[in-house]
C-alpha positions, 0 to 999 in steps of 0.5 A, spaced: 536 738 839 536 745 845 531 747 849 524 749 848 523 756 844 517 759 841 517 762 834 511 766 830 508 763 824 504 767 818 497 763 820 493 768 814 489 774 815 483 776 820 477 779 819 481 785 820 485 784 813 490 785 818 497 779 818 495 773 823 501 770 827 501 764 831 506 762 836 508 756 837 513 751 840 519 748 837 524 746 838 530 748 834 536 744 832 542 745 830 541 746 823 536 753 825 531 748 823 524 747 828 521 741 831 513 742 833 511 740 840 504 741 839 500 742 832 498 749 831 491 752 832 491 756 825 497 755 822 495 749 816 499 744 814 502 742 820 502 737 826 506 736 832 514 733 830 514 736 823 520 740 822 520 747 819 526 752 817 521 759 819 523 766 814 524 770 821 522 775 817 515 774 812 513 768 818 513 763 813 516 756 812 518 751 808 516 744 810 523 740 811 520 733 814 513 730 816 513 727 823 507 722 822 502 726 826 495 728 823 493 734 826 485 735 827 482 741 829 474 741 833 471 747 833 464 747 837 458 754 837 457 751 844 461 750 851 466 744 848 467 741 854 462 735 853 465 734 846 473 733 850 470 729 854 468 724 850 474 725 845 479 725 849 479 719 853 478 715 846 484 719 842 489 718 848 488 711 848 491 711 841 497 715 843 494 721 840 495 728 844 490 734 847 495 739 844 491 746 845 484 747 848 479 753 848 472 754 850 470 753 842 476 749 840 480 743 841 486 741 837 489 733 837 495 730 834 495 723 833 499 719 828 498 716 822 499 710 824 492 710 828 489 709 821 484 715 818 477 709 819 479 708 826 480 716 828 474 718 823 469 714 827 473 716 833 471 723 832 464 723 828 461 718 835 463 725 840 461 730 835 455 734 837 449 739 836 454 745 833 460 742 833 465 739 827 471 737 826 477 737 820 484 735 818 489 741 818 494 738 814 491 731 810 488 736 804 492 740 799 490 749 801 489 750 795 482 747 793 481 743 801 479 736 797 486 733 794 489 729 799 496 730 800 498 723 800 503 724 805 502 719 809 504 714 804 510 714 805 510 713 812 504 707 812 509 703 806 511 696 809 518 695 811 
């Protein structure tokens, strides 16, 4: 693997009607293949250490592998702080990472390993008035309630 790089990403349509892209940094192999460092704030699908080939042009990808990660997504109508405050400490004990963080938004990977019961009690004890949280990348894009069962290959036993 090189150094780091940024890469922009296709992450939809904005209230303008206008294309959205994300900037993200990956590390690019060999192959011209990229690793995420860190789980994107809009770009679904995706987590930190999933490994994409980018059309440079259109800005989408092909997903080549998935690095375990669960990325999660916290948004907040108010000041999000008191919200990381509480998650932060918990999801960090498990090895998950505080990847981007805005007054109204935080953004964790975390691996799949930790366990869907553990994480989701996790987040559900440090959420607050106007405050929620999702997975970016469990759930299939097209109707956001198929699991895309991607992890059941990872949790198989040895």
């Amino acid at each position: 693997m090189s150094s780091l790089s940024v890469i922009e990403m296709y992450a939809g349509i904005g209230p303008d009607g206008k294309s959205v892209a994300e900037k993200l940094q990956v590390r690019v192999r060999d192959d011209d293949a990229c690793q995420l460092v860190r789980s994107p704030a809009f770009v679904k699908g995706l987590a930190s250490a999933d490994v994409v080939k980018l059309d440079k042009e259109s800005g989408q990808f092909e997903l080549i592998q998935r690095g375990g990660n669960l990325c999660i997504r916290v948004y907040s109508k108010a000041d999000i702080r008191p919200v990381a405050e509480l998650l932060t400490p918990k999801l960090e004990k498990l090895g998950g990472d505080l990847d981007i963080e805005t007054p109204r938004m935080l953004v964790y990977s975390i691996h799949v390993s930790c366990g869907f019961e553990t994480i989701e009690s996790i987040l559900n004890e440090g959420m607050r008035e106007g405050s929620q949280w999702l997975y970016s990348n469990v759930y299939s894009q097209d109707d956001g309630q198929t699991p895309l069962n991607w992890w059941q290959d990872i949790l198989k036993p040895q």
